[in-house]
mmCIF file of the N, C-alpha and C atoms, coordinates in Angstrom:
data_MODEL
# 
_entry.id   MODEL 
# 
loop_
_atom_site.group_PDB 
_atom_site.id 
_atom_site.type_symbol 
_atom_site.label_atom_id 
_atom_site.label_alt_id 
_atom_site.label_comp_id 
_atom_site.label_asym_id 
_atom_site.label_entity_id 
_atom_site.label_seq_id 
_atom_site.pdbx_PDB_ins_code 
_atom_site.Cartn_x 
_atom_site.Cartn_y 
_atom_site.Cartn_z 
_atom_site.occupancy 
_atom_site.B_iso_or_equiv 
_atom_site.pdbx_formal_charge 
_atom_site.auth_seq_id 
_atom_site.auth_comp_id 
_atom_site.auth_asym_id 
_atom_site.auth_atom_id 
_atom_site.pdbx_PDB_model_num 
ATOM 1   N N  . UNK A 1 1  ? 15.482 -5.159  12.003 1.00 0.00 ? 1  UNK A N  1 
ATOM 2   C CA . UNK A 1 1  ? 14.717 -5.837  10.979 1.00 0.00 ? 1  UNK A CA 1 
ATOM 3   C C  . UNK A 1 1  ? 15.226 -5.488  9.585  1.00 0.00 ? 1  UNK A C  1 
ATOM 4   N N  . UNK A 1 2  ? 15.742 -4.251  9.780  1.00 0.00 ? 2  UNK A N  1 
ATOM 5   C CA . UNK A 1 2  ? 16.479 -4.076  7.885  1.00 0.00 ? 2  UNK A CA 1 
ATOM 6   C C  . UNK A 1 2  ? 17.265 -4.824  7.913  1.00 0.00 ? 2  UNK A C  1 
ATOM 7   N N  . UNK A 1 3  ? 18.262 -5.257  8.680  1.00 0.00 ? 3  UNK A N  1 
ATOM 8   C CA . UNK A 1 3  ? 19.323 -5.927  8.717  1.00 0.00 ? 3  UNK A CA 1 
ATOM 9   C C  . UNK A 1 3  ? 19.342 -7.033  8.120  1.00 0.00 ? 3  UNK A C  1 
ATOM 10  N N  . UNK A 1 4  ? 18.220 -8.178  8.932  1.00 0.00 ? 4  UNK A N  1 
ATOM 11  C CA . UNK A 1 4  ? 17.528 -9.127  8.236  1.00 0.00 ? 4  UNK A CA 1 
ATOM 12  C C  . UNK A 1 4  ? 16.766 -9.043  7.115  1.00 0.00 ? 4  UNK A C  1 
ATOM 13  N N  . UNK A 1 5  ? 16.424 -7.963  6.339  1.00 0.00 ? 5  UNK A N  1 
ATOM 14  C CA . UNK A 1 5  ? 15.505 -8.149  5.547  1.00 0.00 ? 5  UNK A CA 1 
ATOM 15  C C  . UNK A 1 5  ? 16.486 -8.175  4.313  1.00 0.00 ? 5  UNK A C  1 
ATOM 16  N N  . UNK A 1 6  ? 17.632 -7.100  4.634  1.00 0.00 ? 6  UNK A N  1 
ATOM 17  C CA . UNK A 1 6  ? 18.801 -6.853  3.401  1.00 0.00 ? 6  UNK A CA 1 
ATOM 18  C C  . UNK A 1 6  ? 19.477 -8.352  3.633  1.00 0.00 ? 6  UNK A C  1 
ATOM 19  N N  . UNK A 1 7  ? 19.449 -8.935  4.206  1.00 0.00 ? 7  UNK A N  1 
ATOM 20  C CA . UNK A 1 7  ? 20.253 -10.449 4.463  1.00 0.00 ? 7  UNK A CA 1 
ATOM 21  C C  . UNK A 1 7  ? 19.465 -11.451 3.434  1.00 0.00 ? 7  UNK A C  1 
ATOM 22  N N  . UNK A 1 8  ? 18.080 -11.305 3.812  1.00 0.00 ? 8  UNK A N  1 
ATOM 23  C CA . UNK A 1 8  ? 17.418 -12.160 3.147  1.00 0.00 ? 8  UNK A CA 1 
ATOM 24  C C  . UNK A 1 8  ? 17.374 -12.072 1.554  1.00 0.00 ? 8  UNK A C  1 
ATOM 25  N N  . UNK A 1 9  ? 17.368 -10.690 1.530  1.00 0.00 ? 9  UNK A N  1 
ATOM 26  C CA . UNK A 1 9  ? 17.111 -10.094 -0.180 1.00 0.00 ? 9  UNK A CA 1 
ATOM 27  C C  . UNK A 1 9  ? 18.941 -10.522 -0.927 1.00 0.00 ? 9  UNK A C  1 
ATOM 28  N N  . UNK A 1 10 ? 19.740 -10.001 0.039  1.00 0.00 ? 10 UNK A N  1 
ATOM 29  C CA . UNK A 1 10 ? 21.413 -10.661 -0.511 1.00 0.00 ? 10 UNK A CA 1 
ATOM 30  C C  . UNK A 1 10 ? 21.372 -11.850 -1.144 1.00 0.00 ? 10 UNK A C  1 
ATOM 31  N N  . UNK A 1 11 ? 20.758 -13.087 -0.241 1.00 0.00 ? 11 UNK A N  1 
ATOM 32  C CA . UNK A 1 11 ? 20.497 -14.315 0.138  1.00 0.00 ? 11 UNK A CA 1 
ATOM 33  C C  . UNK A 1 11 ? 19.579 -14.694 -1.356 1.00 0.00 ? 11 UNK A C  1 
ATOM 34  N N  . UNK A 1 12 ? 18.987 -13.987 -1.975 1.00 0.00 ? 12 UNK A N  1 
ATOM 35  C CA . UNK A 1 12 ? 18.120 -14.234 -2.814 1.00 0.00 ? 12 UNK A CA 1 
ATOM 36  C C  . UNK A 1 12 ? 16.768 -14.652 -2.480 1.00 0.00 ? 12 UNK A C  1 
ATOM 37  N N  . UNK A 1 13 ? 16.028 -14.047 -1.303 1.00 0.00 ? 13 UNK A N  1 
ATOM 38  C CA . UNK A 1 13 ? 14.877 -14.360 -1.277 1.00 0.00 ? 13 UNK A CA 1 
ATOM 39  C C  . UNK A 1 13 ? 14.446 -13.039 -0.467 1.00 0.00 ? 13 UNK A C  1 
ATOM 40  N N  . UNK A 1 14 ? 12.784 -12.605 -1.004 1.00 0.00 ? 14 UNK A N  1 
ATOM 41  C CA . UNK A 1 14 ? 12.390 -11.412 -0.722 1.00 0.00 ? 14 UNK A CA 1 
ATOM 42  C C  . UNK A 1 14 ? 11.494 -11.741 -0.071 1.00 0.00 ? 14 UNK A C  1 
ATOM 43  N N  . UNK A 1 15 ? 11.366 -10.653 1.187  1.00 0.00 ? 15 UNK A N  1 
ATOM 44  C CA . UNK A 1 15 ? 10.505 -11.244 2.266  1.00 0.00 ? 15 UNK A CA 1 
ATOM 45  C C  . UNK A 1 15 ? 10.195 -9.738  2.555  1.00 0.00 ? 15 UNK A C  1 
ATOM 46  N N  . UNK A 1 16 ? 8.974  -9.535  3.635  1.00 0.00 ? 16 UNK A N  1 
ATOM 47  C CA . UNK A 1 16 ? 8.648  -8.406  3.622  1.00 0.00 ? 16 UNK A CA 1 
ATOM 48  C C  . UNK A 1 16 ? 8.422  -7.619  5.218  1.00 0.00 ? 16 UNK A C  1 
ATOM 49  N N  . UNK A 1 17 ? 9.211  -6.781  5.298  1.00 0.00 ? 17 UNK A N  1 
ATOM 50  C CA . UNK A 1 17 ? 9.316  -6.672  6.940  1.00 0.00 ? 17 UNK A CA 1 
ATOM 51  C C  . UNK A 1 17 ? 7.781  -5.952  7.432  1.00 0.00 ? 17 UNK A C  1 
ATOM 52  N N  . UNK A 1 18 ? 7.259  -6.967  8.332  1.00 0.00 ? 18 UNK A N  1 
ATOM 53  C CA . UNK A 1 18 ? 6.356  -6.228  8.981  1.00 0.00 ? 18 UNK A CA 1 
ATOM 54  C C  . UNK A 1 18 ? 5.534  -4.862  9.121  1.00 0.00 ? 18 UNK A C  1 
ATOM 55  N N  . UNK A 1 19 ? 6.596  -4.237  9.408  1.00 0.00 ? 19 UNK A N  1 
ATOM 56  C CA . UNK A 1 19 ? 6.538  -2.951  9.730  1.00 0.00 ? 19 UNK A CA 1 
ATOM 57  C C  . UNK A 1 19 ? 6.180  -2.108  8.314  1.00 0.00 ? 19 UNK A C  1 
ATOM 58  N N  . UNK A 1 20 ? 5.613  -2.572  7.244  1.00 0.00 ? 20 UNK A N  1 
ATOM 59  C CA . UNK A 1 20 ? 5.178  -2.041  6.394  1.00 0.00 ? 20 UNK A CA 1 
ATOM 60  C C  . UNK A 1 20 ? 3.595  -2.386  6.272  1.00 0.00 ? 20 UNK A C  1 
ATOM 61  N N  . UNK A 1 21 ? 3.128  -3.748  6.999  1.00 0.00 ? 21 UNK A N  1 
ATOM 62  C CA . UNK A 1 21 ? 2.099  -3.026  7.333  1.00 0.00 ? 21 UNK A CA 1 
ATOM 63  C C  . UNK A 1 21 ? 1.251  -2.649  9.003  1.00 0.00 ? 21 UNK A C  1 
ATOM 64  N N  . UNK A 1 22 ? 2.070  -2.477  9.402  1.00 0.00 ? 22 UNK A N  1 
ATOM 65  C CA . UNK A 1 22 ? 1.514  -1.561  10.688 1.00 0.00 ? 22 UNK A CA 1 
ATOM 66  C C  . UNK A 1 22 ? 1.151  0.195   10.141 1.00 0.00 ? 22 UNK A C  1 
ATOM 67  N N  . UNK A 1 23 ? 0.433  0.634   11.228 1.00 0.00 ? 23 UNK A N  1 
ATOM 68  C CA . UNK A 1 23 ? -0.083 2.039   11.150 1.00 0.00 ? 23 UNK A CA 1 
ATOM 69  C C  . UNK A 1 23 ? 0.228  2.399   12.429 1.00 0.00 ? 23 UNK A C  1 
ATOM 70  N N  . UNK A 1 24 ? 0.256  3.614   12.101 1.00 0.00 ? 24 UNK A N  1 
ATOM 71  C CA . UNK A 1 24 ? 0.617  4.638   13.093 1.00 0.00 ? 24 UNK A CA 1 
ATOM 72  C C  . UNK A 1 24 ? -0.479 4.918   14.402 1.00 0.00 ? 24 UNK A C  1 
ATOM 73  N N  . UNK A 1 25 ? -0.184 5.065   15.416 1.00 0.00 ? 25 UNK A N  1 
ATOM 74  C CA . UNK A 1 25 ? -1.303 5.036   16.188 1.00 0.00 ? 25 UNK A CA 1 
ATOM 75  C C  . UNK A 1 25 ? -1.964 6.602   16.524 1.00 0.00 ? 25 UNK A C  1 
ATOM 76  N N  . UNK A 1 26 ? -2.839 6.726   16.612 1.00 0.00 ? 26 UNK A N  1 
ATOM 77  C CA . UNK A 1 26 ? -3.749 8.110   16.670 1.00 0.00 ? 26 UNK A CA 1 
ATOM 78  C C  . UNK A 1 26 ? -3.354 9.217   18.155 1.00 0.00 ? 26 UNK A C  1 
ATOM 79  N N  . UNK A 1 27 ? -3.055 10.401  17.961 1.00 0.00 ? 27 UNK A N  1 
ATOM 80  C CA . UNK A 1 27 ? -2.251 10.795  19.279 1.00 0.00 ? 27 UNK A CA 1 
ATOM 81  C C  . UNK A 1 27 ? -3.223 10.304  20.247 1.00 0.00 ? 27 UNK A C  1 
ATOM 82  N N  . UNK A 1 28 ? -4.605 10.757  19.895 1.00 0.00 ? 28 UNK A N  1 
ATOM 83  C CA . UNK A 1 28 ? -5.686 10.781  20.920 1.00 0.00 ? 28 UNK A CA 1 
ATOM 84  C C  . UNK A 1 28 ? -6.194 9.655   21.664 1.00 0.00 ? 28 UNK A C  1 
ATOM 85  N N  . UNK A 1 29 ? -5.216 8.682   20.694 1.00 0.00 ? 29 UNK A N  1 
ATOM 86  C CA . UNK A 1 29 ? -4.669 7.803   22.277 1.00 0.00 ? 29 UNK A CA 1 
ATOM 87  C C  . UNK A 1 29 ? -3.454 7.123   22.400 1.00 0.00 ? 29 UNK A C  1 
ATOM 88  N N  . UNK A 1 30 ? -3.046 8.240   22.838 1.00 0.00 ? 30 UNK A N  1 
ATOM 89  C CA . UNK A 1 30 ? -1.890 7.728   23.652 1.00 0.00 ? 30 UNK A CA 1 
ATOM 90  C C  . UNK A 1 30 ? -1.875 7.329   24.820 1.00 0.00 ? 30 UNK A C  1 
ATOM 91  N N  . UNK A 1 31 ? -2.602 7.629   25.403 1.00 0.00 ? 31 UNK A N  1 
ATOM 92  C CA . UNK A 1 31 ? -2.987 7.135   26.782 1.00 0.00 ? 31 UNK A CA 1 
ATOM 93  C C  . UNK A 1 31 ? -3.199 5.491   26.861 1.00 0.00 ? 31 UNK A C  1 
ATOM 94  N N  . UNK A 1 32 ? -3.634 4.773   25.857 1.00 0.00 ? 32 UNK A N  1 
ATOM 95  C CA . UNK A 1 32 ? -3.977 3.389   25.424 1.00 0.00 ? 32 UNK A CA 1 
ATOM 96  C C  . UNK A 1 32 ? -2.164 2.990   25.825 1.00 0.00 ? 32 UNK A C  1 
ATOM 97  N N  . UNK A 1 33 ? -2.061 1.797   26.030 1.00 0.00 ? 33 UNK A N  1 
ATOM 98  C CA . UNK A 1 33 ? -0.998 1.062   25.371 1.00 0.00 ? 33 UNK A CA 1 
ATOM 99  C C  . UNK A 1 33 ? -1.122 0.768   24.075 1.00 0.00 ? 33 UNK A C  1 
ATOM 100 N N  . UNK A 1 34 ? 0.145  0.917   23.130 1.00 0.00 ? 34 UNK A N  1 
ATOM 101 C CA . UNK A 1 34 ? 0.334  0.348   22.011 1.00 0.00 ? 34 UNK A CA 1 
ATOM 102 C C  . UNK A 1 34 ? 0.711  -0.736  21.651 1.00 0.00 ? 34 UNK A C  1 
ATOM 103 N N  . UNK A 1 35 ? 0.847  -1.691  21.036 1.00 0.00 ? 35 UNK A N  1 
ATOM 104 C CA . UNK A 1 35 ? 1.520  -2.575  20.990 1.00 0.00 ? 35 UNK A CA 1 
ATOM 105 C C  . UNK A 1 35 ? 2.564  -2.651  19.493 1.00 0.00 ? 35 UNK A C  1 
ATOM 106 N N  . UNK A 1 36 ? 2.236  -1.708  18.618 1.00 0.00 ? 36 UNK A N  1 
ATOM 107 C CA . UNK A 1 36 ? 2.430  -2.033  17.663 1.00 0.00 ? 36 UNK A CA 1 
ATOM 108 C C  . UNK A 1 36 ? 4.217  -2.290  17.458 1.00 0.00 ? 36 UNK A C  1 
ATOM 109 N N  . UNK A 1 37 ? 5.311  -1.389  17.870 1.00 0.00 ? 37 UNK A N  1 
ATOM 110 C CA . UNK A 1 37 ? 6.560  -1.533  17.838 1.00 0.00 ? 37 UNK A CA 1 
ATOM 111 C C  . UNK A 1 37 ? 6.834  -3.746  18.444 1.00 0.00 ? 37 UNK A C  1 
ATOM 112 N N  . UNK A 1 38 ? 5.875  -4.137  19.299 1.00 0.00 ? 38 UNK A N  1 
ATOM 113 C CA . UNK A 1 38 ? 5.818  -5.416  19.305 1.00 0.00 ? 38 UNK A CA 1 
ATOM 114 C C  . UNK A 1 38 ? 5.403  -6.277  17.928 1.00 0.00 ? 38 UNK A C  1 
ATOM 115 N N  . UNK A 1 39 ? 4.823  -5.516  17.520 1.00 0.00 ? 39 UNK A N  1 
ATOM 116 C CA . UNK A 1 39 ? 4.462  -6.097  16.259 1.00 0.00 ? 39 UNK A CA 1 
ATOM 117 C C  . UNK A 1 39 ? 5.190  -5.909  14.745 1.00 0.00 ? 39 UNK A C  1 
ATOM 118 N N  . UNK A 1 40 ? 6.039  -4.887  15.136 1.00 0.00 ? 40 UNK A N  1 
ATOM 119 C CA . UNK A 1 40 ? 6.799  -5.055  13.418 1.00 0.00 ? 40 UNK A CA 1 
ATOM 120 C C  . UNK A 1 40 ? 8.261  -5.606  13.586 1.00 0.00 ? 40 UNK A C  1 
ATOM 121 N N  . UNK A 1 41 ? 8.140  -6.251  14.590 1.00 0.00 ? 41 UNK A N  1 
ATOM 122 C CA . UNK A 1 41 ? 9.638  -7.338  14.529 1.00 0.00 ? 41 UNK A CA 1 
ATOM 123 C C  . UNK A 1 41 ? 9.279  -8.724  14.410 1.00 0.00 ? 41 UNK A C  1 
ATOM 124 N N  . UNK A 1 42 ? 8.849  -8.835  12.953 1.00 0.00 ? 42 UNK A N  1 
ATOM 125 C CA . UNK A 1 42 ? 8.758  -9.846  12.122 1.00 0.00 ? 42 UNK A CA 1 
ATOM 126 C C  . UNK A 1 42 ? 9.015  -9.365  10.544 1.00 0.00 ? 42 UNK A C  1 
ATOM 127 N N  . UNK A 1 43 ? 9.072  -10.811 10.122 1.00 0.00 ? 43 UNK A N  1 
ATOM 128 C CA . UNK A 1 43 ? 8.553  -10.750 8.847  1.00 0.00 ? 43 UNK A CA 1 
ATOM 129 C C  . UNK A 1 43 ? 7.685  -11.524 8.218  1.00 0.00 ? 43 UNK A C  1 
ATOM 130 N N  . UNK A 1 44 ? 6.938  -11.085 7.103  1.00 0.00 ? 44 UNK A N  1 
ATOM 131 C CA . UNK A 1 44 ? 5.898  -12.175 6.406  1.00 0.00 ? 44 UNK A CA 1 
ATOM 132 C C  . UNK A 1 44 ? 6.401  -12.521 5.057  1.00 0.00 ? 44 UNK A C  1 
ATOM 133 N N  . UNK A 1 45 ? 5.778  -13.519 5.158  1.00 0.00 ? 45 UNK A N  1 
ATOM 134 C CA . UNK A 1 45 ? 5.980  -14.629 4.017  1.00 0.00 ? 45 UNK A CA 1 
ATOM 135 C C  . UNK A 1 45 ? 4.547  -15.037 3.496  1.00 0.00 ? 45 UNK A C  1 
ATOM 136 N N  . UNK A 1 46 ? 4.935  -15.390 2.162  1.00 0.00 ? 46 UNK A N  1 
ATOM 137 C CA . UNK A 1 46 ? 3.372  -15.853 1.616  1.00 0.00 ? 46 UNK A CA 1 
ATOM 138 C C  . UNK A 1 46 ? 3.323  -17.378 1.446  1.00 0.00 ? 46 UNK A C  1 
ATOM 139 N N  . UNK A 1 47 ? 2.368  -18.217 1.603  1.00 0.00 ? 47 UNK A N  1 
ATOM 140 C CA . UNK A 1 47 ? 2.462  -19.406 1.490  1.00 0.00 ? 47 UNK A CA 1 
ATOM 141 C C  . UNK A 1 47 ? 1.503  -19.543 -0.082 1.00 0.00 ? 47 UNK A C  1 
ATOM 142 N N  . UNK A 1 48 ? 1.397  -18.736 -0.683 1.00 0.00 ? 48 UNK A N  1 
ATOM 143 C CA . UNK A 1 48 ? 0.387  -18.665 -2.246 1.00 0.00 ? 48 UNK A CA 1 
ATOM 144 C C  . UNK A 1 48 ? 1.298  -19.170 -2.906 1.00 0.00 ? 48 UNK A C  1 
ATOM 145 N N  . UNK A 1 49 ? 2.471  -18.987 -3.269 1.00 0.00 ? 49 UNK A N  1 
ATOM 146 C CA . UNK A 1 49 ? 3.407  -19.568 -4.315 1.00 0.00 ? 49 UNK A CA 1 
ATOM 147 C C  . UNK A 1 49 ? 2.993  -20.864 -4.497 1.00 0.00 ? 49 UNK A C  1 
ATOM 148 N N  . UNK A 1 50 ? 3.845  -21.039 -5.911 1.00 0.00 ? 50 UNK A N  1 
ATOM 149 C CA . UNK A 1 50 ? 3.586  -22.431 -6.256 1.00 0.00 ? 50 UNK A CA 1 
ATOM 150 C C  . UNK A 1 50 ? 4.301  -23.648 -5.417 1.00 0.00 ? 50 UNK A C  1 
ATOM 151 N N  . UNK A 1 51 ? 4.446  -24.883 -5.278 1.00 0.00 ? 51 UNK A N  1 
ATOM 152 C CA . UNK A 1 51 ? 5.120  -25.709 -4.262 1.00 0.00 ? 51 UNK A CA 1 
ATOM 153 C C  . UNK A 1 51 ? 6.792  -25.257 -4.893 1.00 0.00 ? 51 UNK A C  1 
ATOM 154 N N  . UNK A 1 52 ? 7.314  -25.547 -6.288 1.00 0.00 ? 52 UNK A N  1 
ATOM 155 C CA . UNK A 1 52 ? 8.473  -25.335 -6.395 1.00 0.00 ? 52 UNK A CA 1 
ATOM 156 C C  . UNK A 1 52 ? 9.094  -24.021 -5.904 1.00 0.00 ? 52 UNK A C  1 
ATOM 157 N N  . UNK A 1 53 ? 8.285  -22.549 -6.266 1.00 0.00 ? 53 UNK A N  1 
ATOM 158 C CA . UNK A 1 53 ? 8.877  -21.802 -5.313 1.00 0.00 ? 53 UNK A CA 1 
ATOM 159 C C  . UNK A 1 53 ? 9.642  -21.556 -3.674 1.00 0.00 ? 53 UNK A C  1 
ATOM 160 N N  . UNK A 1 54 ? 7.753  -22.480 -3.549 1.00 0.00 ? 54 UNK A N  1 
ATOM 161 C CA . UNK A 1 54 ? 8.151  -22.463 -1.633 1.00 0.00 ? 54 UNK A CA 1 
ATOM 162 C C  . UNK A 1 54 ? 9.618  -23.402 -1.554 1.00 0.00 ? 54 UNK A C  1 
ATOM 163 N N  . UNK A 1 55 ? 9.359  -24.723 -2.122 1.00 0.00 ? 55 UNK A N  1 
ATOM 164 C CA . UNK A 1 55 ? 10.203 -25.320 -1.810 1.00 0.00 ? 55 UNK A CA 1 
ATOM 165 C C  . UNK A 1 55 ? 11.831 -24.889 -2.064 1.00 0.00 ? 55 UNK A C  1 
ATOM 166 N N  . UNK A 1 56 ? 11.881 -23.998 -3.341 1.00 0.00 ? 56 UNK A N  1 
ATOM 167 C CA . UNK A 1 56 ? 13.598 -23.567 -3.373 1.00 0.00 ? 56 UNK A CA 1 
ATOM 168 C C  . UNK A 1 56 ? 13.722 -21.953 -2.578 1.00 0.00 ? 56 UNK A C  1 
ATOM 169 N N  . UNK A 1 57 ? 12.434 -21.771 -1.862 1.00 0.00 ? 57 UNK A N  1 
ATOM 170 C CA . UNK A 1 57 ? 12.628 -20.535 -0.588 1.00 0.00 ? 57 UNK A CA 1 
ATOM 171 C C  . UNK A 1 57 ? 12.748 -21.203 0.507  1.00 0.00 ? 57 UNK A C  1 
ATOM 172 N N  . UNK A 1 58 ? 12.329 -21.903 1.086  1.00 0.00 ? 58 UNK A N  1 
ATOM 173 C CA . UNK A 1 58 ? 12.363 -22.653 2.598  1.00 0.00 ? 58 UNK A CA 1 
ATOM 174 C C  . UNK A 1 58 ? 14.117 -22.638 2.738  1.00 0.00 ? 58 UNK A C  1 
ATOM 175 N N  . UNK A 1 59 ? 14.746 -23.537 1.816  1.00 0.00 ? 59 UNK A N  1 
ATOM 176 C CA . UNK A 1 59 ? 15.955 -23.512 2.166  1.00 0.00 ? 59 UNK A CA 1 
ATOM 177 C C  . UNK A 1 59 ? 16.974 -22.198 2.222  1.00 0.00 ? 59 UNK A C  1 
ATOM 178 N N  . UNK A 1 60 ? 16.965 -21.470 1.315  1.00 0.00 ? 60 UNK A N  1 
ATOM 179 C CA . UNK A 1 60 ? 17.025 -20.016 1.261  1.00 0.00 ? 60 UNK A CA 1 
ATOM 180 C C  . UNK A 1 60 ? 16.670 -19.519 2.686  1.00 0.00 ? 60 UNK A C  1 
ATOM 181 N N  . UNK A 1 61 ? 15.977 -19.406 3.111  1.00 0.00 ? 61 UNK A N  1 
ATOM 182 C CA . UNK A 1 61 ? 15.036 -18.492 4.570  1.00 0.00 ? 61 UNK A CA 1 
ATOM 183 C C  . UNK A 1 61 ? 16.094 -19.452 5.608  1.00 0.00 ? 61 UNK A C  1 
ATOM 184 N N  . UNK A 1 62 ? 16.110 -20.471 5.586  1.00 0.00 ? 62 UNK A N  1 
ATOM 185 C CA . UNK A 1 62 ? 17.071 -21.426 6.433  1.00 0.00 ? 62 UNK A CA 1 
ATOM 186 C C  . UNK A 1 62 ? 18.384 -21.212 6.494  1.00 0.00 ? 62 UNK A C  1 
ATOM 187 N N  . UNK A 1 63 ? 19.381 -20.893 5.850  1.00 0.00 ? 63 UNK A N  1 
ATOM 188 C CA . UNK A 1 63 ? 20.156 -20.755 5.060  1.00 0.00 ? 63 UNK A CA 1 
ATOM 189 C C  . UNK A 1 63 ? 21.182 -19.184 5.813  1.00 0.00 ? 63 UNK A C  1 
ATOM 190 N N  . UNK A 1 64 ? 19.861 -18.445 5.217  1.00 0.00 ? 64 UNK A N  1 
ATOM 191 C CA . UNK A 1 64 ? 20.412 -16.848 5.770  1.00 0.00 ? 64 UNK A CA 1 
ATOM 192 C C  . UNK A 1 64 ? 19.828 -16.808 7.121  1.00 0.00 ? 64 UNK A C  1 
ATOM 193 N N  . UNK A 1 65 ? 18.741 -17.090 7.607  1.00 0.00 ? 65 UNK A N  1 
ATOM 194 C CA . UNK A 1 65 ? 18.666 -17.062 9.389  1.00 0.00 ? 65 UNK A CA 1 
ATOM 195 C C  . UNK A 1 65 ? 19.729 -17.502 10.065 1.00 0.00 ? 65 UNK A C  1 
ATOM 196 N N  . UNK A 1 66 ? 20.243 -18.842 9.440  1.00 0.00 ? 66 UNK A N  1 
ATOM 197 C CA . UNK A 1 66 ? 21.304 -19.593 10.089 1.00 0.00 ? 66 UNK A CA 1 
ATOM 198 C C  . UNK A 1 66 ? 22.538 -18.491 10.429 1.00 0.00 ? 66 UNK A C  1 
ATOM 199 N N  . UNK A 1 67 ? 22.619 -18.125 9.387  1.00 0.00 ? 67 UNK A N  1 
ATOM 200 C CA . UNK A 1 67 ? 23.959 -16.959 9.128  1.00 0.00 ? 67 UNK A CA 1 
ATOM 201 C C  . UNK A 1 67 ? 23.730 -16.067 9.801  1.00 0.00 ? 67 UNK A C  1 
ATOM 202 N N  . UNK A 1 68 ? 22.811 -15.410 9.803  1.00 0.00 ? 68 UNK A N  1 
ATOM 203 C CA . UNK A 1 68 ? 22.223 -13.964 10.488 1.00 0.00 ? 68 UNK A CA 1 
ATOM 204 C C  . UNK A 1 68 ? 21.993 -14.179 11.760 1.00 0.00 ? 68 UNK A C  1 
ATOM 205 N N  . UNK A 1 69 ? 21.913 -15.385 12.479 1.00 0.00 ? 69 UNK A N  1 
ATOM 206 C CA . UNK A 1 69 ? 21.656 -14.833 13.858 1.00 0.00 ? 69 UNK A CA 1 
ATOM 207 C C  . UNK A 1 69 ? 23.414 -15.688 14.449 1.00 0.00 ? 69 UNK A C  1 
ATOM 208 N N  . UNK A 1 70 ? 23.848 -16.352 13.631 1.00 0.00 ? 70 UNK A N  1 
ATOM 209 C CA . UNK A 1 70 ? 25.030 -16.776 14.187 1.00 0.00 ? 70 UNK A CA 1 
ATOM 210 C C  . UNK A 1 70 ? 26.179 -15.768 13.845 1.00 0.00 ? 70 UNK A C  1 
ATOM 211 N N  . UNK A 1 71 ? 26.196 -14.777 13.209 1.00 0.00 ? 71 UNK A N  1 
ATOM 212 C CA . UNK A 1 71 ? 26.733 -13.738 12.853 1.00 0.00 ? 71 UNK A CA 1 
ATOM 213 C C  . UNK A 1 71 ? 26.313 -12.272 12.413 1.00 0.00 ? 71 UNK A C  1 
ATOM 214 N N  . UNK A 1 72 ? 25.014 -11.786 13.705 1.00 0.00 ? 72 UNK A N  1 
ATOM 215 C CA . UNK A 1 72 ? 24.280 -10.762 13.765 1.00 0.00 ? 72 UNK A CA 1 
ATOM 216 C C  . UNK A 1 72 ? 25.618 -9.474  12.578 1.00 0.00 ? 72 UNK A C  1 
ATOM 217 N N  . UNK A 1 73 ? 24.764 -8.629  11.956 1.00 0.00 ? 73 UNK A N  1 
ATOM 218 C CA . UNK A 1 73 ? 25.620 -7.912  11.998 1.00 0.00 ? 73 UNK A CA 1 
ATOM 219 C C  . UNK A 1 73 ? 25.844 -6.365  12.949 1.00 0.00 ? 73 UNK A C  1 
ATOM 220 N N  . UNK A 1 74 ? 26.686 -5.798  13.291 1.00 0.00 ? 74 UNK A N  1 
ATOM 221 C CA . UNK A 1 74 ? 26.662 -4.751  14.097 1.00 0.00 ? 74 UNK A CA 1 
ATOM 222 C C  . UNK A 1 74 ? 25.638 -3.468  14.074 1.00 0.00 ? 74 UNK A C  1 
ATOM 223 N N  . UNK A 1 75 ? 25.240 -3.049  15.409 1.00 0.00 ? 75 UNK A N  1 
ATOM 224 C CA . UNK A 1 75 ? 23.984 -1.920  15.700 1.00 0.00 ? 75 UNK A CA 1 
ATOM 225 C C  . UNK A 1 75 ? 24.234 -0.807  14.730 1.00 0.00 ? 75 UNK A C  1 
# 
């Protein structure tokens, strides 16, 4: 997810990886399943901007995904 997130920010658009807001899970249960490592492989986006923002980010976000998953960069 840094990978993508430094892609996106290169790319000129700032996006915010998940995993900033997940929390840590409590030892005292560990016994629970977690899910959360399922949950910070994303990212969020805000749809509040004004339309011209969204609209010169959409292509941007399009743009560098295209690139980034057709030319992952290395582990």
């Amino acid at each position: 997810m840094k990978a993508l997130f430094d892609a996106c920010v290169a790319g000129g658009l700032l996006v915010c990886p998940a995993y900033v807001f997940t929390i840590s899970t409590d030892p005292k249960y560990d016994d629970v399943p977690s899910h959360v490592d399922d949950r910070s492989h994303f990212i969020r986006l805000t749809f509040a901007g004004s339309e011209e923002t969204m609209a010169a980010g959409i292509p941007i976000l399009g743009r560098v995904l295209k690139q980034f998953f057709a030319d992952p960069p290395a582990a």
